[in-house]
C-alpha positions, 0 to 999 in steps of 0.5 A: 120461666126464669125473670130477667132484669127490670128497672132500678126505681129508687130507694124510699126512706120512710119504709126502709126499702129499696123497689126495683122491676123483674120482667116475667116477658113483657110483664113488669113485676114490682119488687122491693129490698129491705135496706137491712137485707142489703146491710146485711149481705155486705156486712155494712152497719148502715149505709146512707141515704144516698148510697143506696142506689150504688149498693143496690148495683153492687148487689142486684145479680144476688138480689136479682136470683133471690126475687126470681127464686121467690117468684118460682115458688109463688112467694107473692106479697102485696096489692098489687103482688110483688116480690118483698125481699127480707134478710132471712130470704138470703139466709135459706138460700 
């Protein structure tokens, strides 16, 4: 089953990442986005702070497809499991 879009939950500075839902039917799967990955996919230097919710935006269908393949293949990271996106996950793609 492929997921389909959860919720935007916001940016956390300290651990660099951006966390965001998947939706596997009606169960909710935590998921979250290095800052350095999203840099990368938009050849940014680095955004700031308060633009990253716009750029995760920008870039969620992309960010959206590589959370579901990584869910397919069981990819799982974490307590609880989740989806942890880096730059290398969109390198293999």
């Amino acid at each position: 089953m492929t997921l389909q879009r959860g919720r935007f939950i916001g940016y956390e500075y300290d651990r660099m990442i951006v966390l965001f839902s998947m939706l596997d039917g009606e169960r909710e799967v935590p998921c979250a986005i290095s800052t350095s990955a999203m840099d990368e996919l938009e050849t940014v230097v680095r955004a700031r702070a308060g633009e990253r919710e716009t750029q995760f935006m920008r870039l969620r269908e992309r960010i959206e497809a590589c959370a579901d393949g990584k869910y397919q293949a069981s990819e799982f990271e974490g307590a609880p499991p989740g989806i942890i996106l880096r730059s290398i996950d969109f390198r293999q793609r």
